[in-house]
C-alpha positions as CSV (number, residue, x, y, z in Angstrom):
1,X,7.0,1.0,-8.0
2,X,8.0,0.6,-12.0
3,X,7.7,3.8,-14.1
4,X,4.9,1.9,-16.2
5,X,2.4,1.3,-13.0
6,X,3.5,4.8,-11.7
7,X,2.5,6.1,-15.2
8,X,-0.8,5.0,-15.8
9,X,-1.6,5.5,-12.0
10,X,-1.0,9.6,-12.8
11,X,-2.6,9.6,-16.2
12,X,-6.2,8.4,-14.6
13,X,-8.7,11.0,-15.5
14,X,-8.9,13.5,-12.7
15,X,-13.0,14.3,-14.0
16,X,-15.4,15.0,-11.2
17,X,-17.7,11.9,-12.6
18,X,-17.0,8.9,-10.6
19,X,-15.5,6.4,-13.3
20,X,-15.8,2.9,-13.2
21,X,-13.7,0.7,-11.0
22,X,-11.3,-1.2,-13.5
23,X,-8.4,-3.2,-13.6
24,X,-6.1,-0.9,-15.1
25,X,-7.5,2.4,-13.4
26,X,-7.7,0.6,-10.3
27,X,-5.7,-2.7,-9.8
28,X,-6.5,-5.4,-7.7
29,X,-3.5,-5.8,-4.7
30,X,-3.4,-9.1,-4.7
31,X,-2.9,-9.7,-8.2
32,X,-0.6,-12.7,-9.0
33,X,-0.5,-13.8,-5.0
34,X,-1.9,-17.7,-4.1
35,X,-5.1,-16.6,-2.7
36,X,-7.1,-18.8,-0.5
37,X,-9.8,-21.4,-1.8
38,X,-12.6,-20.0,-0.7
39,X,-11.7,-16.2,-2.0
40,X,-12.1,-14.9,-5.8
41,X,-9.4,-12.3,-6.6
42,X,-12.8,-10.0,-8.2
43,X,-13.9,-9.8,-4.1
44,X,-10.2,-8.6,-3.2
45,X,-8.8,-5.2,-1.9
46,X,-7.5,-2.8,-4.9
47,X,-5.5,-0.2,-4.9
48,X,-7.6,3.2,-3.9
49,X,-9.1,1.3,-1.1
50,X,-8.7,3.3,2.0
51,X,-8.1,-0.2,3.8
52,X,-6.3,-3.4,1.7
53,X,-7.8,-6.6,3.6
54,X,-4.8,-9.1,2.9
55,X,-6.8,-11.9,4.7
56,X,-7.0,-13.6,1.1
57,X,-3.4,-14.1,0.8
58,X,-2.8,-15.5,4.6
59,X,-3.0,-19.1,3.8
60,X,-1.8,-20.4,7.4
61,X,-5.0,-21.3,9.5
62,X,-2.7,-19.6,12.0
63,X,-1.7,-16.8,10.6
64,X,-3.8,-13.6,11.8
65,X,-5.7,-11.1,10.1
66,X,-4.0,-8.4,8.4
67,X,-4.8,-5.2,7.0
68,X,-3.1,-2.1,5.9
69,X,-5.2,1.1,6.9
70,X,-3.8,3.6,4.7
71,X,-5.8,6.3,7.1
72,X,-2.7,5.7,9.7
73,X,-0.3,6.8,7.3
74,X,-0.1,11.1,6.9
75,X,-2.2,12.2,4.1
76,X,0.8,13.3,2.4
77,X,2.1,10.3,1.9
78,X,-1.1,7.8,1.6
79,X,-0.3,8.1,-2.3
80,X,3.7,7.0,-1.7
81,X,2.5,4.2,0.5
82,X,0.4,2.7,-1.9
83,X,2.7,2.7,-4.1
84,X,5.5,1.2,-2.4
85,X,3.0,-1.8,-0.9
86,X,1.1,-2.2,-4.3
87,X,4.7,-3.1,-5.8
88,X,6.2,-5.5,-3.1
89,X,2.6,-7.2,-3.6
90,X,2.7,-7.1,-7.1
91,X,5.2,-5.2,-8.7
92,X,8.3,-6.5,-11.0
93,X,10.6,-8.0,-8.1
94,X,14.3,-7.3,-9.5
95,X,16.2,-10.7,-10.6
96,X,17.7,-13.0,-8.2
97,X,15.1,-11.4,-5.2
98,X,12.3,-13.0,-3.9
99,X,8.7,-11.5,-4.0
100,X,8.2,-10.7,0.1
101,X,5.6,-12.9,2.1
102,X,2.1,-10.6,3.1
103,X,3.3,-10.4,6.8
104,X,6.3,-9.1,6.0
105,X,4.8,-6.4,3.6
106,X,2.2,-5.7,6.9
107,X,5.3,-5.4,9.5
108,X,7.3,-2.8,6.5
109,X,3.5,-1.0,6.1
110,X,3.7,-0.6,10.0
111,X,7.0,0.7,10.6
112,X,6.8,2.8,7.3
113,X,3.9,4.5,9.1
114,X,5.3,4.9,12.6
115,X,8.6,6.4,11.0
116,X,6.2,8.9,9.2
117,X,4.2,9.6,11.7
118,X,7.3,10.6,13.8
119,X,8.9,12.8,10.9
120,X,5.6,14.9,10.8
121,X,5.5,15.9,14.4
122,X,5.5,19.4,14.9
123,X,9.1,20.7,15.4
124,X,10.8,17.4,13.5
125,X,12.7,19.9,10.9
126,X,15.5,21.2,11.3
127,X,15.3,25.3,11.7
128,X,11.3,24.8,12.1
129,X,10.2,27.6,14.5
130,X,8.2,25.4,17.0
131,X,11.5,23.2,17.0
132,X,12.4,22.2,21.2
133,X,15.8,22.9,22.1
134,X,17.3,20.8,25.2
């Protein structure tokens, strides 16, 4: 994600007072994606949502519903996670690439999990007492 959105996301207000839900505090996923007729971007997912509903964005009558659930991903990492989907959604894409389509975003979100989920398993680092020797 670009230093700028990174930025701003750490210099929100860490006060115990709930604040209000904005655009800049709180950014709507789907920002700058075709959304589907019959969806308003102010009814999307943004980013501290514990579960992005990408069904907006799947144009395709045949194209499944997707979601990221940020609760399968450790809670160390939810924060990273965010980031990294927020900006292949709707981050700066780097000249000459293409912006990726939603399901490909879902299948990275997947495998970005499962790889985490497998790195966090007790004994995964190297020299980590419950570590299993053949």
């Amino acid at each position: 994600m670009g230093t700028t959105v990174t930025a701003a996301l750490r210099a929100l207000p860490a006060a115990s007072v709930p604040q209000p839900r904005t655009e800049k505090a709180d950014p709507f996923v789907l920002r700058g994606r075709r959304l589907r007729p019959d969806c308003a971007l102010e009814s999307t997912s943004r980013f501290n949502d514990d579960v992005w509903d990408l069904s907006p964005a799947m144009l395709k009558k045949h194209e499944r519903r997707f979601i990221l659930d940020f609760g399968l991903i450790p809670a160390s990492h939810q924060r990273v996670a965010r980031e990294l989907c927020y900006a292949m959604f709707a981050g700066r894409v780097p000249p000459g690439e293409q912006r990726p389509g939603v399901a490909s975003v879902r299948t990275a979100f997947t495998e970005y999990g499962r790889f985490l989920r497998w790195a966090s398993r007790p004994g995964a680092r190297p020299g980590h007492p419950d570590r299993r020797r053949p």
